[in-house]
N, C-alpha and C positions, 0 to 999 in steps of 0.2 A: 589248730591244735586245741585239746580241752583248756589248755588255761586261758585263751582267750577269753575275755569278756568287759562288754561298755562301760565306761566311766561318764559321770555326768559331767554337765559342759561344764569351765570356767567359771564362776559366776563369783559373788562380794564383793570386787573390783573396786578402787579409788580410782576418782576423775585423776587425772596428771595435771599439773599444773605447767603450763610454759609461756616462753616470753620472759617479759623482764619480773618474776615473782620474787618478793624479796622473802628472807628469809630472817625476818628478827624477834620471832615470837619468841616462843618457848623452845627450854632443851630437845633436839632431836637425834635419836636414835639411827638414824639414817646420816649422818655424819662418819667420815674416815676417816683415819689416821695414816700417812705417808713419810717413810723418814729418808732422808737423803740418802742417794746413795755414793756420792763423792763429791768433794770440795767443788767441783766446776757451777754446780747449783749457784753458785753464789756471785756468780758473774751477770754482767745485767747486758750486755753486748747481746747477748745469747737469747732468741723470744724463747726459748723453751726451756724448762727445769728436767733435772736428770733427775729419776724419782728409781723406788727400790720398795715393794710389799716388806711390809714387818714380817719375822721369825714367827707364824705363830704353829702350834698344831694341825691346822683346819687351812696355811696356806701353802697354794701351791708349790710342787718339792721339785726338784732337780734330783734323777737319779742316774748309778752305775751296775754295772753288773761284773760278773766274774768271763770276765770276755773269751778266757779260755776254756771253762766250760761252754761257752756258746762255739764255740768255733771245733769242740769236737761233737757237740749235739746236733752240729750239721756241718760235718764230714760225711762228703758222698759215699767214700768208700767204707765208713766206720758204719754209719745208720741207714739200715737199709728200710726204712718205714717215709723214708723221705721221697713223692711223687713228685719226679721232678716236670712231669707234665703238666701238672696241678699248677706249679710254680713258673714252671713258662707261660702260660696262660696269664696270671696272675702279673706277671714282669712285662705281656705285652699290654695289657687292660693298664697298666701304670704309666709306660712308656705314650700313653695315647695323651693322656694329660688333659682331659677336657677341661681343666679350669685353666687353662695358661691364658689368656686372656679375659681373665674372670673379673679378677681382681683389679678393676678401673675403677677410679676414684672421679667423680665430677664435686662440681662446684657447690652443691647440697649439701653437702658436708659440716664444709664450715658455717654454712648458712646454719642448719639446724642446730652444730652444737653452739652457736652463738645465741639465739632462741632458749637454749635450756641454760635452765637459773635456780638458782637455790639447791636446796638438798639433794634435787632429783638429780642436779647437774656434777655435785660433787660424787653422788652414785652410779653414775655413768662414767666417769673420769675411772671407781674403781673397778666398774668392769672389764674400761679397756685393760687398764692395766693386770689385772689378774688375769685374763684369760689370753695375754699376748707371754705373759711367764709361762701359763702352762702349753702353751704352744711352743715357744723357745727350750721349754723344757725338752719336749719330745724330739725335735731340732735335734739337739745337741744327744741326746744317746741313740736316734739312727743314724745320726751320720756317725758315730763313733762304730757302730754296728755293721757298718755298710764297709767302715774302713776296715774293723778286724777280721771281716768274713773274704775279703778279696784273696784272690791265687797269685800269690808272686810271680809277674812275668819277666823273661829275661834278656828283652829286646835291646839292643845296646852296648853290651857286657861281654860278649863273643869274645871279644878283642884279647881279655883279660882273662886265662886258661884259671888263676888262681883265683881270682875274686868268684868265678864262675862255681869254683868248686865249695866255697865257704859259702855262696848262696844257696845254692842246691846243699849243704847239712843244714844250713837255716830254715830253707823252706822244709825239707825233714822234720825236724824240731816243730815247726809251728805243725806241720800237716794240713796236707790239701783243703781247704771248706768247702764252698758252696759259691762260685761266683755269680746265681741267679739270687740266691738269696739277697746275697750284698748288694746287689743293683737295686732291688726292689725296697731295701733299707734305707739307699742312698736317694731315692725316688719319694720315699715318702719323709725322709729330713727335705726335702726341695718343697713338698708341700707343706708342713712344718714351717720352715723357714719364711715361705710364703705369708703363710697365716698371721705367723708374729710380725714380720713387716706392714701387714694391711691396718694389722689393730694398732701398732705403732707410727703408723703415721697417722689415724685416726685418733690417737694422743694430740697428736702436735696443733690439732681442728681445737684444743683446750689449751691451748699454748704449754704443751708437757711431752715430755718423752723420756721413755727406758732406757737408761745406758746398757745396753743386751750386751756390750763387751765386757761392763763391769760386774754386770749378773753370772758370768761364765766363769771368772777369778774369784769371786765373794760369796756369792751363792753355795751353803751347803749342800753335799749328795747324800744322798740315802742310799747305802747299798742293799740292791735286792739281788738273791737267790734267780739265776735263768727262769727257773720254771714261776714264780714271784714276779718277774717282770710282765710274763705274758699273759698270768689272769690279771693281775693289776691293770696291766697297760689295754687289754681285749675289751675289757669293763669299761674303762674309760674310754676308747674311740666310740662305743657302745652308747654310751651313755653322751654323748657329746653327738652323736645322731639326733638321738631323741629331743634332746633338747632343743637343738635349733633348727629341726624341722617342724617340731611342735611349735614354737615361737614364730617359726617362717606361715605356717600355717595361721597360726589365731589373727597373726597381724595383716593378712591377705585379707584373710573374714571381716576386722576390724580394722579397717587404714586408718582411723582418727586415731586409734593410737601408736601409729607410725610416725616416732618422733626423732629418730637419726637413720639415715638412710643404711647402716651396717647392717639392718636385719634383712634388706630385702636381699643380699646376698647368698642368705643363708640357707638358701635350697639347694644352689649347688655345692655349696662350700661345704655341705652336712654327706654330700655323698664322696668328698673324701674322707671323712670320720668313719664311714661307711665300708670303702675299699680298704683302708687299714685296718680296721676291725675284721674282716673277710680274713685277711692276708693274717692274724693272728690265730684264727681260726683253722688254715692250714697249717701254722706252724703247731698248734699242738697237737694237731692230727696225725703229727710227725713226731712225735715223744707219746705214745700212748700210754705211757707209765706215768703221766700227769694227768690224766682221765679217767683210769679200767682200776682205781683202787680205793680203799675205805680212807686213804690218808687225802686220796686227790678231794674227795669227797667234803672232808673236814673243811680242806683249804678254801677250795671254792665257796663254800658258803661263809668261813671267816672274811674272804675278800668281796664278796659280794655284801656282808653286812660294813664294812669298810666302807666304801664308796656311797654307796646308799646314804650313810648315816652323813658321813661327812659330806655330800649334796646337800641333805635335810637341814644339817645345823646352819652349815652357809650360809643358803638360803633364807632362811628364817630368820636370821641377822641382816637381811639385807629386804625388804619386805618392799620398800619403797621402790625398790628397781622394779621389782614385779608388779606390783600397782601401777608404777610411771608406766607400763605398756599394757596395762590392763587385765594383767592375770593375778590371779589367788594364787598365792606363795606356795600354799599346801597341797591344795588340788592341781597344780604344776608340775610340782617335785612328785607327788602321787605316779600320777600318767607317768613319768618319766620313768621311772622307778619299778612300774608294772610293763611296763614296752620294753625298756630294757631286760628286764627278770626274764620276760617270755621269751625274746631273744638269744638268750645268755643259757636258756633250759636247753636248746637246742645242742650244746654244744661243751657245758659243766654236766660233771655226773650229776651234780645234786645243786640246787637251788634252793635259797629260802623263801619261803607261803608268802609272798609281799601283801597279796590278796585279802587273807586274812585279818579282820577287822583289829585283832590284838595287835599284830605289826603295828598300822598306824598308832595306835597310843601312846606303845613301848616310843615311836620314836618322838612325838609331841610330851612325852613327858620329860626325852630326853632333851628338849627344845627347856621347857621351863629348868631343867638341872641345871645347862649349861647360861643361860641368863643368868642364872647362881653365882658363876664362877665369874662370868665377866665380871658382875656390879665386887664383887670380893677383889679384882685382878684392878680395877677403875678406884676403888675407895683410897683412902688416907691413912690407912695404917702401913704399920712398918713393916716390911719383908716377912717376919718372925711370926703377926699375927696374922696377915696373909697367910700364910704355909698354912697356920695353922688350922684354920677354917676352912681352906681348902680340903682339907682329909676328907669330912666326912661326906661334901658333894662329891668328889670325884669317888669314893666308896660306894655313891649312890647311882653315878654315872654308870659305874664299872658294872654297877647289878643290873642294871638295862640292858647294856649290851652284852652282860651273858645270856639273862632269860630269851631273850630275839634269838643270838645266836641257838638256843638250847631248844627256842621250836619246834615238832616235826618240820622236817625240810619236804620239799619238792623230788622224790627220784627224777631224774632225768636224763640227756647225754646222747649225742647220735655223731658220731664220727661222717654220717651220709650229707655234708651241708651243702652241697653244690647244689641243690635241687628249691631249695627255698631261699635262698637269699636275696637272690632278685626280685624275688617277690613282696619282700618288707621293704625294698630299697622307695620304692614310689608308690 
C-alpha cells in the first residue's frame, strides 16, 4: 500500500546491566510502585507475594459490554451481513491451536530472572505483571462472550414436558445467536488464559504472583458500547502483534540483549494477537454500520488516538525496560504505531497521519505534560493544592489530544481483508 514506508533502525540504546548490579546511587525513575492486593501477602509460609497494579488512567482495565446487544448483533436469523463461512474458516484456524504446546517453560528462567538486579529487575517484575492483567483481562470478557453467544441445547430435559416448555419461551426471550461465534470467543479466552498463566508463573521466577482470582472480584470494569469493544479491543490485538514481533525480531538480531528467555517466545505467541485481531476484523465486517459512516469515521480515529497515545505515555515512563533489551523507547513505540496504523487502514474508514512529522511532537510534548502531572501527583502537598495545579496541565493535556485528533486523518477502509492478512502475519 501507499502508506508503507522505512523507518530507521533502533539506535541510542543503553548497555543493560545484569548480574548482581546494585542499585544504591541515586533517585531512579525506573522504580515501581505495587500495592497489595489481599491480606495473604503477609504470610511468610508462602515464597510468593499476591501483588495487584495500582488504579491509575494509563493501567490496564478490565472490561464489559451490553451482552444483549451482542447477542442480537449476531443472531443468525436477525443479521444477515453475518458470513458464516468466513467464521467457520476462522473457528477451524482456532480449533487447530498451534501454540498448545508452546508455552513450555525450562530451567532458564529462573536462572535469568535471578541474574537480573536492580532497577532493571524491578522493571521486568512490572512488565510481567501488567501484561498478564491485560491478558486476564481479555480472558475474562471472551469467555463471558463465548458464554452469552451459545444456543440453549436441550439434551436431557425431554423427560420434563413443563420445564421443556418454560425453556423453549426462555430460549425465545434470549433469541437464537451465533453458536460459531461463541466457540471462537471461548477459543480465544483458552488463549487468553493461556497467556496470563505463562506471564504468571513467570512472576513466581521473582518470587511474586497475581491473585487473577482476586483481580476478577476487585478489579474495576469499564463499560464499553458493542461496537466500542471491537475497535478498542481490534487495536489492541493489533497493536500487541507489532510489538512483540518487533521485539522478537530486534532480539533475534541482537541476542546479547536477550536477557529473560519470555521473549524468545514471542513469535509465535504474536501470531495469536494476530488471529484475534483477524477474527475482529470479521466481526465488523458483519455490522457494516460501524465502518460505511462519518460517525464510524470520528470513532476510529478517536480510538486509535487512544491506544497510540496511551502506548506512548507508558512507554516513555518505563524507558529503562526498553533500554534493558536494547531499544529506543521512541523509535519503538514509533514502528509500533506506524505498522499498526497501516494495519488498522485496511480495515477503519479513517485513520490518523501517524507519519506525519507533527504526530510525533504532539505526542513527545505530551510525554513532557504528563511528567507534569506525575511529579504534582508524587510531591508533598495536600490534596487541595494537588487538584489545584493539576487544572492547567491537564488543560494542556486535553489541547494535545485534540489538535492530534483534529489532524487531517488518513481516508481509508476495505471490507476485502482476507486477501492481505497472511501476508503481514510473517
Amino acid at each position: 500500500m501507499a502508506l508503507v514506508k522505512p523507518i530507521t533502525n533502533f539506535s541510542n540504546v543503553v548497555t543493560p546491566k545484569f548480574g548482581n548490579t546494585r542499585s544504591t546511587s541515586s533517585k531512579s525513575s525506573t522504580m515501581i510502585r505495587m500495592s497489595s492486593s489481599s491480606s495473604s501477602s503477609t504470610k511468610t509460609k508462602k515464597p510468593t507475594t499476591k501483588k495487584a497494579i495500582k488504579e491509575t488512567l494509563l493501567a490496564p482495565r478490565f472490561y464489559t459490554t451490553d451482552f444483549d446487544e451482542m447477542e442480537t448483533l449476531f443472531n443468525t436469523e436477525i443479521n444477515n451481513n453475518l458470513n458464516q463461512v468466513e467464521f467457520e474458516a476462522l473457528l477451524q484456524e482456532f480449533k487447530t491451536d498451534y501454540n498448545q504446546t508452546h508455552f513450555v517453560r525450562s530451567k532458564e528462567f529462573k536462572v535469568a530472572a535471578d541474574n537480573l538486579q536492580g532497577p532493571l529487575r524491578q522493571i521486568f517484575v512490572e512488565f510481567l505483571e501488567r501484561s498478564c492483567t491485560a491478558e486476564f483481562s481479555g480472558f475474562l470478557l471472551y469467555k463471558e462472550l463465548g458464554r452469552r453467544l451459545k444456543v440453549i441445547t436441550f439434551s436431557g430435559i425431554f423427560n420434563s414436558f413443563f420445564f421443556f416448555c418454560s425453556i423453549l419461551i426462555k430460549c425465545f426471550m434470549l433469541q437464537k445467536t451465533n453458536p460459531v461465534v461463541a466457540e471462537i470467543f471461548s477459543l480465544m479466552s483458552r488463549d487468553e488464559a493461556r497467556h496470563a498463566g505463562f506471564l504468571n508463573k513467570g512472576l513466581s521466577d521473582f518470587n511474586l504472583a497475581l491473585d487473577l482470582g482476586f483481580l476478577t472480584k476487585a478489579r474495576k470494569y469499564t463499560f464499553f458500547k458493542p461496537k466500542f469493544i471491537f475497535y478498542a479491543t481490534y487495536l489492541s490485538e493489533k497493536i500487541g502483534y507489532w510489538r512483540y514481533i518487533t521485539i522478537y525480531r530486534h532480539l533475534k538480531a541482537n541476542p546479547e540483549y536477550q536477557c529473560y528467555p519470555i521473549f524468545k517466545y514471542f513469535e509465535n505467541w504474536c501470531q495469536d494477537e494476530n488471529r484475534h485481531g483477524d477474527f475482529f476484523s470479521a466481526l465488523m465486517k458483519a455490522q457494516p454500520q460501524f465502518l460505511n459512516d462519518w460517525k464510524a469515521k470520528l470513532w476510529s480515529r478517536f480510538f486509535c488516538l487512544s491506544v497510540y497515545v496511551t502506548m506512548y505515555l507508558n512507554d516513555c515512563q518505563r524507558t529503562a525496560f526498553y533500554e534493558g533489551i536494547g531499544l529506543n523507547t521512541k523509535e519503538f513505540d514509533m514502528h509500533v504505531i506506524i505498522e499498526t496504523n497501516r494495519t488498522t487502514a485496511r480495515i477503519f474508514p479513517a485513520v490518523l497521519d501517524v507519519e506525519n512529522p507533527e504526530f510525533k511532537r504532539k505526542l513527545d510534548r505530551m510525554v513532557e505534560i504528563n511528567q507534569k502531572l506525575i511529579a504534582v501527583g508524587e510531591s508533598d502537598d495536600i490534596p487541595l493544592v494537588k487538584n489545584v495545579k493539576r487544572i492547567p496541565i491537564i488543560a494542556a493535556l486535553a489541547s494535545e489530544l485534540l489538535a492530534a485528533y483534529l489532524m487531517p486523518p488518513i481516508e481509508s477502509g476495505s471490507v476485502d481483508f482476507a486477501e492481505f492478512e497472511p501476508q503481514v502475519v510473517y
